[in-house]
KESEMAR-151123 format. One record per residue (C-alpha): x, y, z; residue number from 1. Coordinates in Angstrom, 3 decimals, padded with zeros to 6 digits. Example, Ala and Ser with C-alpha at 12.3 -4.5 7.8 and 13.67 -1.06 7.14 Angstrom:
% KESEMAR-151123
+----------+----------+----------+-----+
!       xx !       yy !       zz !   n !
+----------+----------+----------+-----+
!  012.300 ! -004.500 !  007.800 !   1 !
!  013.670 ! -001.060 !  007.140 !   2 !
+----------+----------+----------+-----+
This chain:
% KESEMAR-151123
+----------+----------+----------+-----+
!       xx !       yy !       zz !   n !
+----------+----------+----------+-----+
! -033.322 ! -023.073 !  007.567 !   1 !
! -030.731 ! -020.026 !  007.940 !   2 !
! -028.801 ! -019.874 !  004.817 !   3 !
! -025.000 ! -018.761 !  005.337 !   4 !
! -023.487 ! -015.394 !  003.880 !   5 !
! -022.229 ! -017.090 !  000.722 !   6 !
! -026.079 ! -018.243 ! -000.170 !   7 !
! -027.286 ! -014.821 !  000.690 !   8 !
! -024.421 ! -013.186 ! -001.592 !   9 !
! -025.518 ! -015.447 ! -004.134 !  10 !
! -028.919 ! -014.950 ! -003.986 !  11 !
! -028.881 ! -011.075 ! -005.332 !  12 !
! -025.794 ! -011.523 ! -007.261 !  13 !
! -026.215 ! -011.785 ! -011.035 !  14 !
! -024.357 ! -014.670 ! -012.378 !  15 !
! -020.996 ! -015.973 ! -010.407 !  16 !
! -019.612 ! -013.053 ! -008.806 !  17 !
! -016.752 ! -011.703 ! -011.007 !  18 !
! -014.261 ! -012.006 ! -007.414 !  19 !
! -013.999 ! -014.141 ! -004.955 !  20 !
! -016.146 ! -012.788 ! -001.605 !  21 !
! -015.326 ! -014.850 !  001.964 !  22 !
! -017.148 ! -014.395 !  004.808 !  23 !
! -017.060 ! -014.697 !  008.491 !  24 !
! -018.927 ! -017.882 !  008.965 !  25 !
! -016.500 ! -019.669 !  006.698 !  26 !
! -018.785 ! -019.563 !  003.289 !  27 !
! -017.366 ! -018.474 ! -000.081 !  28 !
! -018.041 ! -017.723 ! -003.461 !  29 !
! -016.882 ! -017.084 ! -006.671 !  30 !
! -013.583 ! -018.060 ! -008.474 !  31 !
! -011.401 ! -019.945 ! -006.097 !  32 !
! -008.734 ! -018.708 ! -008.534 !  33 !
! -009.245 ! -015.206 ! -008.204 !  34 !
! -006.619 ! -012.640 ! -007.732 !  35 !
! -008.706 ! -010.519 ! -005.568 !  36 !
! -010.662 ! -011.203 ! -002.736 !  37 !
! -013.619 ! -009.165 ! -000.781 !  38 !
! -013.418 ! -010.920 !  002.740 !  39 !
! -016.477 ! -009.879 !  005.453 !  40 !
! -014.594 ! -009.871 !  008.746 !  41 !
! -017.813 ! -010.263 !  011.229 !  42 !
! -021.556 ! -009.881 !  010.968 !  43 !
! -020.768 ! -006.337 !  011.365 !  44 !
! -020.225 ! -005.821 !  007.864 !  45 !
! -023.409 ! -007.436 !  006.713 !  46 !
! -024.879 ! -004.888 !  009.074 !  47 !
! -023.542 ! -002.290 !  007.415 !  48 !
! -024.385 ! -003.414 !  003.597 !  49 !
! -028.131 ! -003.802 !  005.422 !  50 !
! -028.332 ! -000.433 !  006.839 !  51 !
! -027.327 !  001.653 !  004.214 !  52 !
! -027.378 ! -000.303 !  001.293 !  53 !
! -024.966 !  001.030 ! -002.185 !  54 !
! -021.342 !  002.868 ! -002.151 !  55 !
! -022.809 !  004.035 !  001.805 !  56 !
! -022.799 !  000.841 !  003.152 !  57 !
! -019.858 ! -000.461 !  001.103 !  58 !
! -017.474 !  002.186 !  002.336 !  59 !
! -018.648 !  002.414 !  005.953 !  60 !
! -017.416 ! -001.414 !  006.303 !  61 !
! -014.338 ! -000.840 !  004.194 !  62 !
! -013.210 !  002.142 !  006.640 !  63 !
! -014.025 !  000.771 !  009.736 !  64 !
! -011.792 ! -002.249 !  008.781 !  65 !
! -015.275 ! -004.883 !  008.849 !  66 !
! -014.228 ! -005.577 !  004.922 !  67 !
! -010.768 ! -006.200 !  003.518 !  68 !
! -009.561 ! -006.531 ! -000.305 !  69 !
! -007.352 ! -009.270 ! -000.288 !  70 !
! -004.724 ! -009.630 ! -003.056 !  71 !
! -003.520 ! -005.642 ! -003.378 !  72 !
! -001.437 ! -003.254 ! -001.129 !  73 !
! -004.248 ! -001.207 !  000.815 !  74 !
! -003.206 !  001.866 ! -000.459 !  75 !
! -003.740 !  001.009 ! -004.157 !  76 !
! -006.876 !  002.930 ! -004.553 !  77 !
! -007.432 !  002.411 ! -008.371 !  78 !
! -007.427 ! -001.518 ! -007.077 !  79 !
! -009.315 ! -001.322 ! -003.851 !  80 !
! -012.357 !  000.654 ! -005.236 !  81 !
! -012.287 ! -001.729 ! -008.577 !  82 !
! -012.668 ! -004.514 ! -006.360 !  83 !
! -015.922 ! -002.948 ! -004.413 !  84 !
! -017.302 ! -001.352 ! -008.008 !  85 !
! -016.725 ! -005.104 ! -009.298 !  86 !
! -018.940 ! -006.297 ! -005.895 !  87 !
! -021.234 ! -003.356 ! -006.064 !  88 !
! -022.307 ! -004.141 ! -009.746 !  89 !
! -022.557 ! -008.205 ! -009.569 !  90 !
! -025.315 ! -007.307 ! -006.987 !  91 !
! -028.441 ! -006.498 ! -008.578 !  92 !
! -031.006 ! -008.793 ! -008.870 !  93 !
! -033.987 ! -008.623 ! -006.776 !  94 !
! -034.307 ! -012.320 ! -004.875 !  95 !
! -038.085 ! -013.572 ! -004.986 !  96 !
! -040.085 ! -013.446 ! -001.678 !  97 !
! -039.599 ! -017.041 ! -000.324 !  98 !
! -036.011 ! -016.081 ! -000.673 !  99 !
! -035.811 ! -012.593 !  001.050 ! 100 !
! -037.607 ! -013.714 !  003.719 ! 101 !
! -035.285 ! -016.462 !  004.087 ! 102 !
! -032.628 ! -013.609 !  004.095 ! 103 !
! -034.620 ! -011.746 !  006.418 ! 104 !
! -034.457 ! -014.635 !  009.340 ! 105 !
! -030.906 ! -015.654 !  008.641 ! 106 !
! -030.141 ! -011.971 !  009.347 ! 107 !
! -031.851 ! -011.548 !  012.614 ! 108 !
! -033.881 ! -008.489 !  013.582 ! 109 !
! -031.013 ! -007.858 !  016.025 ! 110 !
! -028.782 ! -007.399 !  013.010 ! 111 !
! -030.922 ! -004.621 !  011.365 ! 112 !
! -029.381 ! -002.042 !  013.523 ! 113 !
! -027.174 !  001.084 !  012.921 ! 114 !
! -023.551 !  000.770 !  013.735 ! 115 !
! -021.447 !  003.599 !  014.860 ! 116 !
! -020.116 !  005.216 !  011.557 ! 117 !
! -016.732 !  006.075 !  011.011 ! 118 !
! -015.693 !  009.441 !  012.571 ! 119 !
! -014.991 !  011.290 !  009.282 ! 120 !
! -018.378 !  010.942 !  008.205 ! 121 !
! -020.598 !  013.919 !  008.384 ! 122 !
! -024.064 !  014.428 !  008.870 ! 123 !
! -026.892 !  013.911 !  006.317 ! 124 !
! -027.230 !  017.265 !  004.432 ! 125 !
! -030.954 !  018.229 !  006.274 ! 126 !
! -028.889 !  017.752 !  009.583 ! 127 !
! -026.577 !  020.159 !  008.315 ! 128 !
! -029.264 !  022.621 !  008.110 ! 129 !
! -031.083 !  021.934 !  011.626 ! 130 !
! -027.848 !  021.806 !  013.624 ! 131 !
! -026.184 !  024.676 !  012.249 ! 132 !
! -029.043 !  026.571 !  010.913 ! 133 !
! -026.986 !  027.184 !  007.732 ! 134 !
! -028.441 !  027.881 !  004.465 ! 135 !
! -026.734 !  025.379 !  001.955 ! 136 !
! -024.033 !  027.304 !  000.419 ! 137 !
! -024.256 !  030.204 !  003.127 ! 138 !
! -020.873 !  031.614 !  003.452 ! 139 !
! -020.382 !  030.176 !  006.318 ! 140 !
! -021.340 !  026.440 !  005.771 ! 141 !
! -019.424 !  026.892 !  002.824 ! 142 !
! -016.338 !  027.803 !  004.637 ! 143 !
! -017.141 !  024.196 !  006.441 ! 144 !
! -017.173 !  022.003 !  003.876 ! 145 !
! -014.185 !  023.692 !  002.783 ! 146 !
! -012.284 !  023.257 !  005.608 ! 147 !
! -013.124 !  019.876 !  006.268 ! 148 !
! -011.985 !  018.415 !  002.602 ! 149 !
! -008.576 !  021.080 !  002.331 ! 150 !
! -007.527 !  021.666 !  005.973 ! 151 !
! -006.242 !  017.940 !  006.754 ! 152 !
! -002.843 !  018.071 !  006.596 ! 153 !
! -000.566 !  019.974 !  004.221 ! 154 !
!  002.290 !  017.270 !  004.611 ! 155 !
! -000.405 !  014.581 !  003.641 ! 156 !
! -001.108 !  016.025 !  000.673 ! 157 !
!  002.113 !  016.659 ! -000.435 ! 158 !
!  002.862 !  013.066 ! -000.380 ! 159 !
! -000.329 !  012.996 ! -002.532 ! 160 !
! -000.192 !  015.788 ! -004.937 ! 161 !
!  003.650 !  015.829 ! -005.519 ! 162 !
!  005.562 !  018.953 ! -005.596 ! 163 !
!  003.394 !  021.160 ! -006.962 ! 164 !
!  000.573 !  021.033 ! -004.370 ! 165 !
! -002.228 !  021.224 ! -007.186 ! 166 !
! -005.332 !  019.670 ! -006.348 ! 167 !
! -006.794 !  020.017 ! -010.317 ! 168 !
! -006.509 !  018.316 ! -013.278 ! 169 !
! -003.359 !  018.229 ! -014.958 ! 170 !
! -002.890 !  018.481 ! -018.583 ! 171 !
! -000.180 !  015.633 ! -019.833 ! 172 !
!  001.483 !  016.942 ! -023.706 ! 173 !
!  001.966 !  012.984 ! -023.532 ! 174 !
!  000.688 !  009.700 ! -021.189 ! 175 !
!  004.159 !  009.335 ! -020.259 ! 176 !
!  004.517 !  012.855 ! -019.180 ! 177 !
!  005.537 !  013.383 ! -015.258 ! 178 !
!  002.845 !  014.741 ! -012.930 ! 179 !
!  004.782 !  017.699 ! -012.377 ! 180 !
!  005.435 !  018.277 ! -016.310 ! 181 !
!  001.417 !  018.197 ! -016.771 ! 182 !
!  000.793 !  020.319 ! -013.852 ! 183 !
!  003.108 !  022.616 ! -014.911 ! 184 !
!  001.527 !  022.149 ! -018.405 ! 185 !
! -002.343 !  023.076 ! -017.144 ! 186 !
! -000.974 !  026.177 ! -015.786 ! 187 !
!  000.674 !  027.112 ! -019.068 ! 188 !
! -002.188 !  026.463 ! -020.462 ! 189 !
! -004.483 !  028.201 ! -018.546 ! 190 !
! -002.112 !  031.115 ! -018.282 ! 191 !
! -001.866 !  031.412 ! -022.487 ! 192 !
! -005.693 !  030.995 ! -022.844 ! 193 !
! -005.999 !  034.195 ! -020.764 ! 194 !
! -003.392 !  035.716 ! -023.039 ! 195 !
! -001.522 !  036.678 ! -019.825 ! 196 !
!  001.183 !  039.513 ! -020.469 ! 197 !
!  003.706 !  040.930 ! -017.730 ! 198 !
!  002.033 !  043.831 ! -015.718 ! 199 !
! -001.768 !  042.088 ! -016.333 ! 200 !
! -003.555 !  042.004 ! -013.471 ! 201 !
! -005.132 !  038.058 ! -012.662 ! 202 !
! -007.882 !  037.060 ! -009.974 ! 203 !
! -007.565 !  033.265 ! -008.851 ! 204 !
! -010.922 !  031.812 ! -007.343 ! 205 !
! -010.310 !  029.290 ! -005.197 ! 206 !
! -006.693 !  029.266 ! -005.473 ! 207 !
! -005.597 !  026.119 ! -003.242 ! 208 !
! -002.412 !  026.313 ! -002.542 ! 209 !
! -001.178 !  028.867 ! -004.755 ! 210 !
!  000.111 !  027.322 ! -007.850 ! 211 !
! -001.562 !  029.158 ! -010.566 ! 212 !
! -000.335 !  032.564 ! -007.728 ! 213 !
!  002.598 !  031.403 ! -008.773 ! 214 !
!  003.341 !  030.840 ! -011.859 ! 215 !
!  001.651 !  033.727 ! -013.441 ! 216 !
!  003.534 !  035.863 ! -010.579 ! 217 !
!  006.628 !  034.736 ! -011.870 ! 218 !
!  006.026 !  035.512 ! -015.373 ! 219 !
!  005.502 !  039.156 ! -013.949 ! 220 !
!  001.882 !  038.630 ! -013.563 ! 221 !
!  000.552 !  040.882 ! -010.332 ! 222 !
! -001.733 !  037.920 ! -008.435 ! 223 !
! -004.879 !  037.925 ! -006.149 ! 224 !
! -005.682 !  034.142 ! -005.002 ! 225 !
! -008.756 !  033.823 ! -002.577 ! 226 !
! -009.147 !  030.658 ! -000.309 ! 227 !
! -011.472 !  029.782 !  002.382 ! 228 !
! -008.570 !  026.749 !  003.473 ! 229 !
! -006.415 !  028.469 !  006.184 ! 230 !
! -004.127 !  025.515 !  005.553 ! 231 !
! -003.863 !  026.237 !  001.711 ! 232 !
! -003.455 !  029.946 !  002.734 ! 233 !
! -000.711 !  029.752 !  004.870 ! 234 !
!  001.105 !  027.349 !  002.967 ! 235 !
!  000.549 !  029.537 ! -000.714 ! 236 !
!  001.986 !  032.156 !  001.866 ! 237 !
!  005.225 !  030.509 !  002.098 ! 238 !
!  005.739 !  029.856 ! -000.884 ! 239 !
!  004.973 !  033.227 ! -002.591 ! 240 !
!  007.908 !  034.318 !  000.091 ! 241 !
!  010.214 !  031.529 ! -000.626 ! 242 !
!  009.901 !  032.488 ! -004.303 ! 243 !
!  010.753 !  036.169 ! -003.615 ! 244 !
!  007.010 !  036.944 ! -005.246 ! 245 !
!  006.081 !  039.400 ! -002.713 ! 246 !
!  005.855 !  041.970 ! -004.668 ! 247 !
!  003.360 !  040.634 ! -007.059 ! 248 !
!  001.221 !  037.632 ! -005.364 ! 249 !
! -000.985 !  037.573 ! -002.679 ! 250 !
! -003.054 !  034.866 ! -001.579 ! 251 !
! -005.732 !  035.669 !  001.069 ! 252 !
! -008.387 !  033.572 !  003.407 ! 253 !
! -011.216 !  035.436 !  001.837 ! 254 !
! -014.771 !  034.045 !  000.273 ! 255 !
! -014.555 !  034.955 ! -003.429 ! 256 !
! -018.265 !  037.168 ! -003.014 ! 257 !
! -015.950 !  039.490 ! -000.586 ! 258 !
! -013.063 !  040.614 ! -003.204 ! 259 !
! -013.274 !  044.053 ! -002.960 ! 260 !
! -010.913 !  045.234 ! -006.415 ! 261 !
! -012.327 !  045.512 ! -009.807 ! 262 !
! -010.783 !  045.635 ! -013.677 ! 263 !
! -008.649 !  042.707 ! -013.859 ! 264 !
! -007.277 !  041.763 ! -016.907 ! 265 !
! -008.660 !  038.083 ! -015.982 ! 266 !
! -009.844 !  035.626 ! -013.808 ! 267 !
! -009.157 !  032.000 ! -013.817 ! 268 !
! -011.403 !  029.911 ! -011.366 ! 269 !
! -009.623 !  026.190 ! -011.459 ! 270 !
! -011.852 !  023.645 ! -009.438 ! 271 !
! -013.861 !  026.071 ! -007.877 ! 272 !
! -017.411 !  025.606 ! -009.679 ! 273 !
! -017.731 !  022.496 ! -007.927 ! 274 !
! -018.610 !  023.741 ! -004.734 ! 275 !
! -020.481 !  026.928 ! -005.440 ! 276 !
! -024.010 !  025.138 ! -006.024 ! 277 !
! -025.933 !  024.658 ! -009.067 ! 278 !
! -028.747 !  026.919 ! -008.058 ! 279 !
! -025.595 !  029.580 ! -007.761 ! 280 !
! -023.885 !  029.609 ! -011.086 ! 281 !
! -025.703 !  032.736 ! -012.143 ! 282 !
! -024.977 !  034.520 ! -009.333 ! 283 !
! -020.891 !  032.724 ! -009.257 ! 284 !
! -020.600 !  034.131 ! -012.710 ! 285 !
! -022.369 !  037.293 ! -012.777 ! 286 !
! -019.742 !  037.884 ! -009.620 ! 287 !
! -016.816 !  036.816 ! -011.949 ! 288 !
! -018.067 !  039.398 ! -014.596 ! 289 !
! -017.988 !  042.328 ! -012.372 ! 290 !
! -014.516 !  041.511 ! -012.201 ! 291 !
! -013.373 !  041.715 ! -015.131 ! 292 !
! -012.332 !  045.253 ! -017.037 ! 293 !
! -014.327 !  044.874 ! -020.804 ! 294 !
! -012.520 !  042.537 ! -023.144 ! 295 !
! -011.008 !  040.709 ! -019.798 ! 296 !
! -010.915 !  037.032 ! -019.945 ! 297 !
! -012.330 !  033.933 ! -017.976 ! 298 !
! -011.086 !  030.545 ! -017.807 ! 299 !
! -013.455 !  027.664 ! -015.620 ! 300 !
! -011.731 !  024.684 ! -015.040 ! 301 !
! -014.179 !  021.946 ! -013.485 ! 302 !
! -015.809 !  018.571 ! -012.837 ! 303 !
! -018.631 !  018.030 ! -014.765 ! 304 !
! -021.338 !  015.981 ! -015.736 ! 305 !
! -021.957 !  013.702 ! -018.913 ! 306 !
! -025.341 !  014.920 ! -019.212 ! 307 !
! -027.603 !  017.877 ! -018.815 ! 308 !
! -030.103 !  016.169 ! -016.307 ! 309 !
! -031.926 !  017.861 ! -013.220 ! 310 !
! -029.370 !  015.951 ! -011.332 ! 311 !
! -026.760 !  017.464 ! -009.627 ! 312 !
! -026.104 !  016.465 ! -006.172 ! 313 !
! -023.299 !  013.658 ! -005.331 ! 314 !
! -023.721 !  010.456 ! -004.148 ! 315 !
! -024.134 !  009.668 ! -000.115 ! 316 !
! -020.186 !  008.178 !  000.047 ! 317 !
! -018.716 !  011.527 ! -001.826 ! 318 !
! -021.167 !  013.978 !  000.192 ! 319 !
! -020.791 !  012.386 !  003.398 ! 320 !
! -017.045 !  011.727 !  003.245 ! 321 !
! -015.246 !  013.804 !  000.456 ! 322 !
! -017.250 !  017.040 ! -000.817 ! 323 !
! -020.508 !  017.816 !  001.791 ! 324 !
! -022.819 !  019.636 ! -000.489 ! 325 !
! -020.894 !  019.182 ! -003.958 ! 326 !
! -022.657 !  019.248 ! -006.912 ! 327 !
! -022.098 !  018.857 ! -010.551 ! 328 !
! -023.786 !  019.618 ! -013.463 ! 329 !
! -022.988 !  019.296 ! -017.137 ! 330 !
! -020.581 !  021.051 ! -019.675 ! 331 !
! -023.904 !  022.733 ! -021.212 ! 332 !
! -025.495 !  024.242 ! -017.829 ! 333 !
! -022.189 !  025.573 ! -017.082 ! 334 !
! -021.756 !  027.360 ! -020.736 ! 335 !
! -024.882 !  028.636 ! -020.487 ! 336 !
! -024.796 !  030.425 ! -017.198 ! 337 !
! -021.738 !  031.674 ! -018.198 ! 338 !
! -023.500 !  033.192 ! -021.429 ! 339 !
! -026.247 !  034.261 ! -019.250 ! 340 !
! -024.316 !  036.312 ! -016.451 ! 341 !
! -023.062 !  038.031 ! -019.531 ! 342 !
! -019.781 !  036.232 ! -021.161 ! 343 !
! -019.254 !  035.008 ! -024.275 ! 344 !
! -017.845 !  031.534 ! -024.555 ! 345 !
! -015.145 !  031.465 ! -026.897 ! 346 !
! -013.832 !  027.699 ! -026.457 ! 347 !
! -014.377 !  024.970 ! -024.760 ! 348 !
! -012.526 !  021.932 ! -024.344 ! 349 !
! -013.373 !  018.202 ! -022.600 ! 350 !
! -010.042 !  017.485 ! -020.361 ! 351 !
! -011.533 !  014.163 ! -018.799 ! 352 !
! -008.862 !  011.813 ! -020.155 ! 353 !
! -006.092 !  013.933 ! -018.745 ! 354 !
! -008.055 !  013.313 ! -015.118 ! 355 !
! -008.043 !  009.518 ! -015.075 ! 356 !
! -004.236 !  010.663 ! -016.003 ! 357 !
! -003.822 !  012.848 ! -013.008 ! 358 !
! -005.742 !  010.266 ! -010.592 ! 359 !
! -003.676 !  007.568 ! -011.481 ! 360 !
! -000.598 !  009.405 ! -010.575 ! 361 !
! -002.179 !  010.608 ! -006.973 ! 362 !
! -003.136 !  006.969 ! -006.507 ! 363 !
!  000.501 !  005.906 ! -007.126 ! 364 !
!  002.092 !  008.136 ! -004.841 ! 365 !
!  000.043 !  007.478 ! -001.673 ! 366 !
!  001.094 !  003.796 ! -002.430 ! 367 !
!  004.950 !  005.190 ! -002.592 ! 368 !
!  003.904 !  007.446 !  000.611 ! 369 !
!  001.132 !  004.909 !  002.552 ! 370 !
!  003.217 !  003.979 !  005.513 ! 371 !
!  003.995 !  007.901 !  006.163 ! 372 !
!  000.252 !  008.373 !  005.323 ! 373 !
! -001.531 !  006.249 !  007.659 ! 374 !
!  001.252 !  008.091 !  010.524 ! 375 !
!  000.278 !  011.268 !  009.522 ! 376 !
! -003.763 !  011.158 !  009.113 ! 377 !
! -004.489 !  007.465 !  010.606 ! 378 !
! -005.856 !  004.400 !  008.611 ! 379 !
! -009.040 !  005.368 !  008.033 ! 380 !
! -008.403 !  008.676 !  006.977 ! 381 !
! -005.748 !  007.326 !  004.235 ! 382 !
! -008.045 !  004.580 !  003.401 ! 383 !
! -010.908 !  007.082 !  002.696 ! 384 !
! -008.760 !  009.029 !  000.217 ! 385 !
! -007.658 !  006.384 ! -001.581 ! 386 !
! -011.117 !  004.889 ! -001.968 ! 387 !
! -012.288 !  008.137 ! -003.184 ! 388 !
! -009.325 !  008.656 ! -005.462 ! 389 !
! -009.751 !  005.564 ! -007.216 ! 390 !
! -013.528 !  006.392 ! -007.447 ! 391 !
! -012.677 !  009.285 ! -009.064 ! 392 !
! -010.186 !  007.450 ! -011.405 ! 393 !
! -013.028 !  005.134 ! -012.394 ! 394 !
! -015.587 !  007.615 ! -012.929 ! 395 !
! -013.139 !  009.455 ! -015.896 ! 396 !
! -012.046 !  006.441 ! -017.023 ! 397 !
! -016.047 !  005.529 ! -017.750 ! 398 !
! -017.178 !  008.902 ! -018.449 ! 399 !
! -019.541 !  009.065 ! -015.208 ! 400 !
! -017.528 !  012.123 ! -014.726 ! 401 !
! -016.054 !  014.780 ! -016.938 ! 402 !
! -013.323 !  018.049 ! -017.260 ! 403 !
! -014.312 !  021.047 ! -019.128 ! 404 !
! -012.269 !  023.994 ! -019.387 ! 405 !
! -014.496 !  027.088 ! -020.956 ! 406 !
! -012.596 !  030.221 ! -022.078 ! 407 !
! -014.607 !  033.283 ! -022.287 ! 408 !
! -014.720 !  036.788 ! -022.401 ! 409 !
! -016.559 !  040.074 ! -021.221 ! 410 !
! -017.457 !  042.003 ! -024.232 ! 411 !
! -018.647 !  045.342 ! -022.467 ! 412 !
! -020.533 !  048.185 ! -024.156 ! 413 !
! -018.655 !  047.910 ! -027.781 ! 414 !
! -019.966 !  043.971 ! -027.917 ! 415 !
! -016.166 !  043.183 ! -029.648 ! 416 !
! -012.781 !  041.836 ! -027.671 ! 417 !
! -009.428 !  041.754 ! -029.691 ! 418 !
! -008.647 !  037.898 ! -029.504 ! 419 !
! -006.964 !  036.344 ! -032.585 ! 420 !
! -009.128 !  034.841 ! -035.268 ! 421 !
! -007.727 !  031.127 ! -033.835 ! 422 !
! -006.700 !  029.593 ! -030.829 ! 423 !
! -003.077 !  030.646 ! -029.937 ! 424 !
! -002.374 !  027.970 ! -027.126 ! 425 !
! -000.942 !  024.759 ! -027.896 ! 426 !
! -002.640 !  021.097 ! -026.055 ! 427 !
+----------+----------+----------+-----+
């Protein structure tokens, strides 16, 4: 006897399923009196929770439109990826074998097939290496995964990211605070950590689309930013112009291993770490050292781990759709290559809550922006970010994710810095 969707949902879900889940063949479960519901459109997205079952096979049938979340605007990511999280969770117990081989005929051999996969998805990361013949983290497949997260569409992103085009973590002096008052915050902060002064000389790593260029330009700052987004340059670029900056800022399409000055006063590398490689932070800050002139001055500003474990990679739905060959690793593995390429840490600081913050006001303004979104990019693509921005939101909110900021400095031969006896920044 087949059993219907509903039976089969049923069967690895632990207790009543916290939503209500329809299906196709007209079978339901959970609370009737639900606010949200997961509805399966056709056996196509049972193929796709089969074939790659997790956040895969969960996000393949959410973009391709086989799975809707009933009950919430499409673009409310926070609400969208709660809903598949809540789903995702409820499904963990192991049916006995009478019962998955019950599953198994109700499915149909002819169901166990792979679909096509939606056309943002790249390949796994070993086809990576046999069709390009890359080395992971080669310059050049680096400049790749680059472009494929940054160079989407500068107006896009500006409905996202606000005003200030910052891609980072903002720091909020309040949870009330504006975006743009806690973006503008972070780069205060950064900028007084570094104990910027007029005439200093700063190197930005990674520097997007040129916000930290310019605000420590404008402050009299002179201003390298490097960028492998020709998007992000071009439109730093305009900006440095608009601003009348010229004289001090300059933002270039250049890998940060290629930056061919020395003795700056400091270096601030916001968001950057995360793409560099584990197996590369010795080398990423050993580079970052030679940099610096003695007693200049680091600040990292990145995603992080809880933990310390071996593990660093991301999961298949953020490698294959968001970040190909991200990695994090924890607070501690970052300090201590830092400490090992030759810096000493001088404070260190957990940001996380300020990133749920920050998510929660991207997520709100591709709901504000979603009809201009899905003109500008297409469904899917709009629907990907916002399931990965409410991903993200979730992760800070429940510490699977974290924010560190590390301030250090490069002693050089005298092993001493002048740096006051406390911190001088304010939150």
């Amino acid at each position: 006897m087949t059993m219907t969707i509903g039976e089969m949902i049923e069967a690895f879900a632990t207790g009543e399923p916290p939503l209500r889940i329809t299906a196709y063949d007209g079978s339901a479960v959970g609370p009737a009196d639900s606010p949200l519901e997961l509805r399966l459109k056709s056996e196509k997205a049972l193929q796709y929770f089969v074939t790659a079952p997790g956040d895969l096979g969960l996000a393949r049938a959410y973009l391709m439109g086989e799975l809707e979340v009933l009950g919430v605007h499409p673009g409310a990511p926070r609400d969208v990826f709660g809903a598949l999280e809540l789903f995702r969770k409820s499904m963990t117990r192991t049916p006995d074998v009478r019962t998955m081989a019950r599953i198994a005929r109700s499915i149909g051999i002819e169901n166990v097939k792979l679909l096509p996969t939606p056309e943002m998805e790249v390949v796994p990361p070993w086809r990576r290496l046999v069709n390009g013949g890359l080395r992971r983290h080669s310059k050049e497949r680096d400049s790749q995964a680059v472009s494929y997260h940054y160079d989407v569409s500068n107006l896009f992103y500006s409905w996202v990211l606000g005003p200030s085009m910052t891609y980072t973590c903002a720091a909020y002096p309040d949870a009330d605070a504006s975006l743009e008052a806690a973006q503008e915050n972070k780069y205060r902060l950064v900028f007084d950590k570094l104990g910027l002064e007029p005439g200093d000389r700063l190197l930005d790593v990674g520097c997007g689309w040129g916000g930290m260029v310019r605000y420590a330009a404008s402050r009299g700052v002179r201003v390298i930013g490097v960028t492998l987004s020709r998007e992000q340059a071009d439109w730093a670029r305009e900006g440095i112009a608009a601003d009348g900056l010229g004289d001090l800022a300059e933002v270039r399409l250049q890998d940060y291993r290629d930056v061919p000055e020395r003795e700056f006063d400091a270096v601030s590398s916001i968001g950057m770490t995360e793409h560099i490689g584990r197996r590369n932070y010795h080398d990423y800050f050993t580079q970052l050292e030679s940099y610096l002139r003695p007693g200049g001055r680091l600040l990292n500003h990145c995603i992080t781990r809880p933990d310390n474990s071996k593990t660093v990679k991301a999961g298949a739905f953020i490698d294959r759709y968001v970040f190909p060959d991200g990695e994090l690793a924890g607070a501690g593995t970052v300090h201590l290559e830092a400490e090992n390429a030759g810096f000493e840490v001088i404070h260190e600081e957990n940001l996380r809550p300020h990133y749920a913050l920050t998510l929660r006001d991207w997520c709100a303004n591709l709901v504000d922006h979603w009809d201009e979104a899905v003109e500008e990019v297409g469904e899917s693509k709009a629907r990907l970010w916002g399931l990965y921005m409410g991903a993200c939101q979730y992760g800070f909110e429940h510490n699977k994710i974290q924010l560190h900021q590390i301030l250090a400095v490069k002693l050089g031969e005298r092993q001493t810095w002048d740096i006051a006896l406390r911190p001088w920044w304010w939150a």
